[in-house]
C-alpha positions in Angstrom: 19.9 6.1 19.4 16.9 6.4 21.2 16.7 9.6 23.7 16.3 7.3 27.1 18.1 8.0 30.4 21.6 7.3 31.4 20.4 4.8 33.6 18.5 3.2 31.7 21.4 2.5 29.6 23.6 1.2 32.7 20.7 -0.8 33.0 21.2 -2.8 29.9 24.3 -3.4 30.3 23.7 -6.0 33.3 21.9 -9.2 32.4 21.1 -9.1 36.0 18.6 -6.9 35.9 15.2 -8.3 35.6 13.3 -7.5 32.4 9.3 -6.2 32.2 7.7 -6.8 29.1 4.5 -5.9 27.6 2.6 -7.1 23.8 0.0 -4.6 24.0 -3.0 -5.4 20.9 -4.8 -2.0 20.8 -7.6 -2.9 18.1 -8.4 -5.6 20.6 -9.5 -3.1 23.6 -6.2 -3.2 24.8 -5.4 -6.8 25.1 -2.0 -7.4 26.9 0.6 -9.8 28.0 3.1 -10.1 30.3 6.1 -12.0 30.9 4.1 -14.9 32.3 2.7 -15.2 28.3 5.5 -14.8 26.4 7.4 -18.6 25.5 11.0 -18.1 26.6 13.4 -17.0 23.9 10.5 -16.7 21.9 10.9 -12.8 21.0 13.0 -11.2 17.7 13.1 -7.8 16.6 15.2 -6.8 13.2 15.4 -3.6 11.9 17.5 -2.9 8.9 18.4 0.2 6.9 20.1 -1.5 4.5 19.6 -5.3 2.7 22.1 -6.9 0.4 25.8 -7.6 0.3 26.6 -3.8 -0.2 25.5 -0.7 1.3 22.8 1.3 -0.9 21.4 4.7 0.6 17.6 4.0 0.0 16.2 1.9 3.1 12.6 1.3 2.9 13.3 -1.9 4.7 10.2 -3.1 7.0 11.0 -3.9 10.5 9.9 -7.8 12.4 8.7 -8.7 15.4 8.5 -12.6 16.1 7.3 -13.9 19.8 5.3 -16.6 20.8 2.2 -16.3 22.8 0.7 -18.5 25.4 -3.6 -18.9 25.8 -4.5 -15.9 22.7 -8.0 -16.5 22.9 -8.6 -13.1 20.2 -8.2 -13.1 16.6 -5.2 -11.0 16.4 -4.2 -11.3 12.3 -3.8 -8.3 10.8 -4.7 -6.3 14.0 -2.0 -3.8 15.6 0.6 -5.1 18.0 3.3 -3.0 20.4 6.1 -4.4 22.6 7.5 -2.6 25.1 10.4 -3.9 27.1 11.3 -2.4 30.9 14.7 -2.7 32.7 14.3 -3.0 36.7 13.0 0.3 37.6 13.9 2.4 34.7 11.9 3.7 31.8 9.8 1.5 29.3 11.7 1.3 26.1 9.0 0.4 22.4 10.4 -2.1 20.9 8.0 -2.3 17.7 5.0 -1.7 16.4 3.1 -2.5 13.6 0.5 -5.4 12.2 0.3 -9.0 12.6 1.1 -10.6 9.1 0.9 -14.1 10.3 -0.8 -15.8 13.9 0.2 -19.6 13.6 -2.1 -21.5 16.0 0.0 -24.5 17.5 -0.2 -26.8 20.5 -4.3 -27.1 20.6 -4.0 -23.5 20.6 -2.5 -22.8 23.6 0.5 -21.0 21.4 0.5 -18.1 19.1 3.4 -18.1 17.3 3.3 -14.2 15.6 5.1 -12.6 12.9 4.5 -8.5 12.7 6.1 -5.9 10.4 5.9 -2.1 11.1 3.8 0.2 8.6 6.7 0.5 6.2 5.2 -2.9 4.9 1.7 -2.3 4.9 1.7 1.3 3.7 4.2 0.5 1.3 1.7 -1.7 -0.6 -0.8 0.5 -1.0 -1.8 1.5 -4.7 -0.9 4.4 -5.1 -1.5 5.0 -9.3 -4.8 7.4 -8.8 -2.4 9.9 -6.7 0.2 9.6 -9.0 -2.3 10.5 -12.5 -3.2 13.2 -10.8 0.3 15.1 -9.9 0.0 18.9 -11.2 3.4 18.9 -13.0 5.4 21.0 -12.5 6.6 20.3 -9.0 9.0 20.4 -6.2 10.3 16.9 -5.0 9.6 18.6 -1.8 6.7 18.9 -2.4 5.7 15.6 -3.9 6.9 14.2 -1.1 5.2 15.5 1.2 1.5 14.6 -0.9 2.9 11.4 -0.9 3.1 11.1 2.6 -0.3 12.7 4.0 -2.0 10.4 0.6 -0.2 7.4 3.0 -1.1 9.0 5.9 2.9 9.5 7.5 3.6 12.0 9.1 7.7 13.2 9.6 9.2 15.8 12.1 8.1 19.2 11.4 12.0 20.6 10.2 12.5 17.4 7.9 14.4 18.8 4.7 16.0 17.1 2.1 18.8 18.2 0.0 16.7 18.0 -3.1 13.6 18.7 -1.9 13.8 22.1 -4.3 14.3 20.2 -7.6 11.6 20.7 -9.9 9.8 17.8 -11.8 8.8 19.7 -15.3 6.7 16.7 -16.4 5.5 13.3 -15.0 7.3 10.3 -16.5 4.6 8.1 -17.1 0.6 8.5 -17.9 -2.1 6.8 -16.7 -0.7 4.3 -14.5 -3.6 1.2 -13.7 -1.3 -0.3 -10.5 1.9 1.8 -8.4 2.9 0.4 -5.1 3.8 3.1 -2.7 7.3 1.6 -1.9 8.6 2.2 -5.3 7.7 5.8 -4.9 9.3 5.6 -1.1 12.5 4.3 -3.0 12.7 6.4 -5.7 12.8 9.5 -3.0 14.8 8.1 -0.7 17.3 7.3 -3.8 17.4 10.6 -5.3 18.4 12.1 -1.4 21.2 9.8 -0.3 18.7 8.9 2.4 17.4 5.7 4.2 13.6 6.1 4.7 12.6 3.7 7.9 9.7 4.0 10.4 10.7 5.1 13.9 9.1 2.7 16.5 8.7 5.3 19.2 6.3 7.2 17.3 5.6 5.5 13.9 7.0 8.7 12.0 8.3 7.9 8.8 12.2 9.1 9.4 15.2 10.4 6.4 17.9 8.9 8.3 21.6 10.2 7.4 24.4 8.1 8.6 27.6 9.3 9.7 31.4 8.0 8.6 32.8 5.1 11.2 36.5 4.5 10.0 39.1 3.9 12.1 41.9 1.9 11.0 41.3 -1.8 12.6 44.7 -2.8 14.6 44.8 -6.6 13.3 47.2 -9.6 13.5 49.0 -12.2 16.0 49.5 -9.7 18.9 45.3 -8.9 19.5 42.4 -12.3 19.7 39.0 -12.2 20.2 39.0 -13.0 23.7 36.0 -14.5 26.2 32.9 -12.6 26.8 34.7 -9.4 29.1 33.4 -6.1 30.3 35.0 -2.7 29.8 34.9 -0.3 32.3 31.7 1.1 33.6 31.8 4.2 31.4 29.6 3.1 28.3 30.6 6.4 26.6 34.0 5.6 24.5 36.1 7.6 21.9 33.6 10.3 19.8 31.3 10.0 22.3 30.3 6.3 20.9 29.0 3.8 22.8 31.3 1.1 24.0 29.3 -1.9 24.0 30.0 -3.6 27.0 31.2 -7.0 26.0 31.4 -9.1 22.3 30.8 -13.2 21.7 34.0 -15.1 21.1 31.7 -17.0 18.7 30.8 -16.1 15.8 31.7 -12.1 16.2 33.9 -11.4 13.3 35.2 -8.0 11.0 36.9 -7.3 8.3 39.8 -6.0 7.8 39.5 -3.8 4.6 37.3 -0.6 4.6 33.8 0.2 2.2 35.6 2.8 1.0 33.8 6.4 0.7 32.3 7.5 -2.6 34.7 10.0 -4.4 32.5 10.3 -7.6 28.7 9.4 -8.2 27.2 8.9 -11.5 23.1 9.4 -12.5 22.2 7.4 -15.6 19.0 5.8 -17.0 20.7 2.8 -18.3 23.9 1.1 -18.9 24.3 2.5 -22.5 23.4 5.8 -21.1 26.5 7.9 -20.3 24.9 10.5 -17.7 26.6 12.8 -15.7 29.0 12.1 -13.3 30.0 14.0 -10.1 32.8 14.2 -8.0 36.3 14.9 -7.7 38.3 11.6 -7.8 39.8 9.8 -10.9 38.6 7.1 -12.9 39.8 4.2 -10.8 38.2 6.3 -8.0 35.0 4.6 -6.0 31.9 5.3 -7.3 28.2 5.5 -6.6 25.6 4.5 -9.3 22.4 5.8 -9.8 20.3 3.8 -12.4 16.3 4.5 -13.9 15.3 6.5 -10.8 12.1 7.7 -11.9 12.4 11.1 -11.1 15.7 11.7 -12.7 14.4 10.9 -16.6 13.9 13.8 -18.9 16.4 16.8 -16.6 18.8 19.0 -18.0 22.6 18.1 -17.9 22.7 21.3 -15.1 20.0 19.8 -12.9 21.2 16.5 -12.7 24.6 17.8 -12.0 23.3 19.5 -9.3 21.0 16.7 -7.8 24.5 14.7 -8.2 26.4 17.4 -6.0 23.9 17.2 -3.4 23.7 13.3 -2.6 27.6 13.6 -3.1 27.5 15.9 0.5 25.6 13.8 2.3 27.2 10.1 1.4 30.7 11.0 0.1 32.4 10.9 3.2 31.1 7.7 4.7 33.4 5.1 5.6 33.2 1.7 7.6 34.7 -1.7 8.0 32.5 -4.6 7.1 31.1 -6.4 10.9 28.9 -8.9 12.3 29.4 -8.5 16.3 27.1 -10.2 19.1 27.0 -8.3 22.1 24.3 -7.6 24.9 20.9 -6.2 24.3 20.5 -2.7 23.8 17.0 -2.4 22.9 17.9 1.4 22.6 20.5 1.1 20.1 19.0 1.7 16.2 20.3 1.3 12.7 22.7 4.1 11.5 23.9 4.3 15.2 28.2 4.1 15.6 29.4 1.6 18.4 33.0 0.9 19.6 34.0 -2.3 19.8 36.2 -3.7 22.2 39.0 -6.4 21.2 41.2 -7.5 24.2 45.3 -7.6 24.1 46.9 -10.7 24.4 50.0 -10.6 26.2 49.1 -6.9 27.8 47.6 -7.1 31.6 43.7 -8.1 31.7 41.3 -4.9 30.9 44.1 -4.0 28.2 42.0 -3.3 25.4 42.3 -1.9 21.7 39.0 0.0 20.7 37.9 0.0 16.6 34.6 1.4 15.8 31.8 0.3 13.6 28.9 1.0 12.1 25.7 -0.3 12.6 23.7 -1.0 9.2 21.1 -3.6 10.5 20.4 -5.4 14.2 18.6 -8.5 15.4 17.8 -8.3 19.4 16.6 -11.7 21.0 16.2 -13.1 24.3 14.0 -12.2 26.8 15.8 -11.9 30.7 19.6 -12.1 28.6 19.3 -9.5 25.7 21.7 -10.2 22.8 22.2 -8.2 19.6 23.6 -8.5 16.5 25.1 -5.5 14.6 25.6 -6.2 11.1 27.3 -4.1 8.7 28.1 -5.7 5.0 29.8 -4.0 1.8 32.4 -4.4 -0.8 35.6 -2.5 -0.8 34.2 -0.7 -3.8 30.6 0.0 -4.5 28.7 -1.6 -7.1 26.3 -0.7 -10.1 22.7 -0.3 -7.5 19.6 0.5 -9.6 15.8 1.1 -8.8 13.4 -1.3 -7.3 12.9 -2.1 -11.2 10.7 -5.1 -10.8 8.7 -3.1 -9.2 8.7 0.0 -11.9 7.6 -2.8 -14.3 4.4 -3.8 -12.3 3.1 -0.6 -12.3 3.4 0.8 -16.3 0.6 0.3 -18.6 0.3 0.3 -22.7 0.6 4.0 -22.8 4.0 4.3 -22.3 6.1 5.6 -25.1 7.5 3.8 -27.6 6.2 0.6 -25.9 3.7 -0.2 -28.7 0.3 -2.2 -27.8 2.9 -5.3 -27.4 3.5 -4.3 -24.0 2.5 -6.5 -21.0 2.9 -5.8 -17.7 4.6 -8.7 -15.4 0.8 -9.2 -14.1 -0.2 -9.7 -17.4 2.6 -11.7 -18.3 1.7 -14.2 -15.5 -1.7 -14.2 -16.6 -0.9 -15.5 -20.2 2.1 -17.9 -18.7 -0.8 -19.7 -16.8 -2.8 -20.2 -19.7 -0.3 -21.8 -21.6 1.2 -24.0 -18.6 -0.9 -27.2 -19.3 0.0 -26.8 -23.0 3.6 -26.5 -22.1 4.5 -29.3 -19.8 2.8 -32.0 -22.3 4.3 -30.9 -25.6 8.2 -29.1 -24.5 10.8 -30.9 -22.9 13.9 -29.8 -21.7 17.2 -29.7 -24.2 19.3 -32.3 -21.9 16.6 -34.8 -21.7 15.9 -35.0 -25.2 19.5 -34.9 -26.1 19.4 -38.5 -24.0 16.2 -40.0 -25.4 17.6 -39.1 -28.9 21.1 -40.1 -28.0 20.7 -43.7 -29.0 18.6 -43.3 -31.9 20.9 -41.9 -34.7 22.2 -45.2 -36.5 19.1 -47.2 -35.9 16.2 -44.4 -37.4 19.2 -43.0 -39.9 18.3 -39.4 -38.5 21.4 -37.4 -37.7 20.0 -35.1 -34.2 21.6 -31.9 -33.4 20.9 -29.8 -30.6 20.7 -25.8 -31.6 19.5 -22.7 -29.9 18.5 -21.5 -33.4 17.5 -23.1 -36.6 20.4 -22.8 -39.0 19.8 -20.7 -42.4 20.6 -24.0 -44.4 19.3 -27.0 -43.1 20.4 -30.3 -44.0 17.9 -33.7 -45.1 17.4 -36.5 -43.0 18.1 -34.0 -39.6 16.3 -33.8 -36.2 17.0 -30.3 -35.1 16.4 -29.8 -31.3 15.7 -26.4 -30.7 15.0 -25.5 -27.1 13.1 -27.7 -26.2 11.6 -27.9 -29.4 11.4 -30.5 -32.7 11.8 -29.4 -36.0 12.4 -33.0 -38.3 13.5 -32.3 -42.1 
């Protein structure tokens, strides 16, 4: 949560107060706009620290910005944009900041309608392969990390420590890599810490954010309803010191009842076949964590995986939460890994009766402009699943000289490259197995061919047969 004053969160909490905002374009000597400019309900922020249907302690997500303009005369694409966002007389509040990826021109170009991401997406695309050649192994993942960041120009608070920022890298994994995007480095890092790595919009520092545990058991069934929209009490400050939001939407709020249950064991492995090490106290049938192909944990002694194991294990064993997706007002102070209470009224108990559960908050859209909502997300199975590495990604950045890859090895670049050539020449000559099997259907007793459809040609093939192979024709 963002350090701002108390009343600046009472603010928030009425959509009565009036709202200031400002889309500031620095690169364009300062260019601004008002509320006057902005289309109404026009403006989106997400931010995200994790993607997918389960949780996955990595982040790296880019934050987005989407508002429409009115009368841009200036060439804003790929220039710098910040929002800021005022409630009545209180502080200003950033919203985001980062780079216009798109600047659609509509309405005779009286209309801008923008789409931004913070530096997480433009930094994160950066080729990085000349940095990574020329790593003097061994080293600290401490210490790589922090060449990786002042290569991408990032700078983090000055006390940022990770729990395996002292495991030492004997030897680099692969050599002389052509093409490495930054983000699969970001990942890999992030992965190997139980961290999420996001980009903090009140100063653009690149952030490790831990999460906490937020597990209470839900109270559930026909004596509790989601009831209208209804405020709590004026104290914003619940149970734990977590903030009560002040009111949920009837529609479309929604929880569930079973917990993501906390890791008990975690297991580092290369691959599927790879048995690894595994970590942790529970049993067999106990929840658990998998780490697959992160780069930095190929070639490490039993002991020092162990170790990395036991150290991600502290930081991510213990966290707990029940699946959500609540709308509630606008709290453009609230952030990812934040822990909010949420209100669901008593039915049959006196009005302002109220049971209190408590969720975590994984990834939130804010829209509006005057009424602020918000929606906190949280998603994840009851029991974790297999997550591995950005491994597309790996792919695109490995070259011929990797072991045991032989000069047969393409990278997915490469691959495209030959699959173009060859596109022409495969639309007019392959067909797909179905519609063959149709044109052929009605052809057996008239030609006195017998067809059959095959993945493989059979070892003994039989006279007078059309064999469709995939898509292809072999006649005997």
């Amino acid at each position: 949560m963002l350090d701002v004053t108390e009343a600046t969160k009472q603010a928030y909490f009425k959509n009565s107060v009036h709202k200031y905002y400002r889309v500031v374009f620095p690169e364009n000597g300062g260019l601004t706009f008002t509320n006057e400019s902005i289309v109404k309900g026009s403006l989106s922020m997400t931010e995200s620290l994790n993607s997918g249907d389960n949780i996955e302690f990595v982040g790296c997500i880019s934050s987005s910005l989407k508002v429409k303009l009115f009368n841009v005369q200036a060439d804003i694409k790929g220039k710098k944009i910040e929002v800021y966002v005022r409630a009545g007389d209180t502080e200003e509040i950033p919203l985001f900041k980062g780079k216009v990826d798109s600047a659609k021109i509509q309405a005779e170009h009286a209309f801008k309608e923008i789409v931004a991401y913070d530096p997480m997406y433009t930094v994160g695309q950066k080729d990085i392969a000349t940095w990574y050649n020329g790593i003097v192994y061994p080293i600290t993942l401490g210490n790589l990390r922090k060449s990786l960041q002042t290569q991408l120009g990032l700078s983090t608070d000055a006390n940022v420590s990770l729990v395996n920022d002292n495991i030492v890298i004997p030897k680099k994994q692969y050599e002389n890599v052509e093409a490495l995007k930054a983000i699969t480095i970001l990942k890999s890092i992030c992965q190997v810490n139980g961290v999420f790595g996001t980009i903090r919009r009140t100063d653009g520092k690149l952030e490790y954010r831990y999460v906490s545990s937020a597990y209470d058991p839900v109270l559930i069934g026909d004596d509790f309803f989601l009831g209208d929209d209804t405020y709590l009490s004026s104290d914003h400050i619940g149970r734990n010191g977590y903030l009560n939001l002040p009111y949920y939407k009837k529609d479309g709020s929604e929880y569930q009842e079973y917990e993501v249950k906390p890791v008990e064991r975690l297991q580092i492995r290369q691959s599927e076949e790879d048995r690894g090490v595994t970590v942790g106290n529970g049993t067999a049938t106990s929840n658990k964590y998998i780490i697959q192909g992160n780069i930095f944990t190929y070639g490490l002694e039993e002991s020092v995986l162990r170790t990395i194991g036991n150290n991600i294990l502290k930081k991510i064993g213990n966290i707990g939460f029940h699946p959500c997706n609540i709308k509630s007002v606008g709290l453009p102070y609230l952030e990812p890994g934040d822990i909010v209470n949420y209100p669901i009224r008593k039915m049959f108990v006196g009005n302002g009766s109220y049971n209190i559960n408590t969720f975590l908050v994984l990834e939130r859209t804010i829209t509006g402009d005057q009424i602020l909502e918000d929606n906190y997300v949280a998603e994840g199975d009851e029991e974790h699943k297999l997550f591995i590495s950005d491994v597309q990604a790996q792919l695109n950045t490995l070259k011929t000289n990797v072991p045991n890859l032989g000069e047969d090895y393409y990278t997915a670049d490469e691959i495209d490259d030959l699959l173009d050539d060859t596109k022409d020449y495969i639309d007019d000559n392959f067909y797909d197995m179905d519609d063959i099997d149709m044109d052929f259907a009605n052809l057996e007793s008239p030609t006195g061919f017998n067809v059959v459809s095959c993945y493989t040609l059979p070892t003994r093939v039989e006279p007078d047969t059309i064999y469709l192979i995939q898509g292809g024709v072999i006649m005997i």
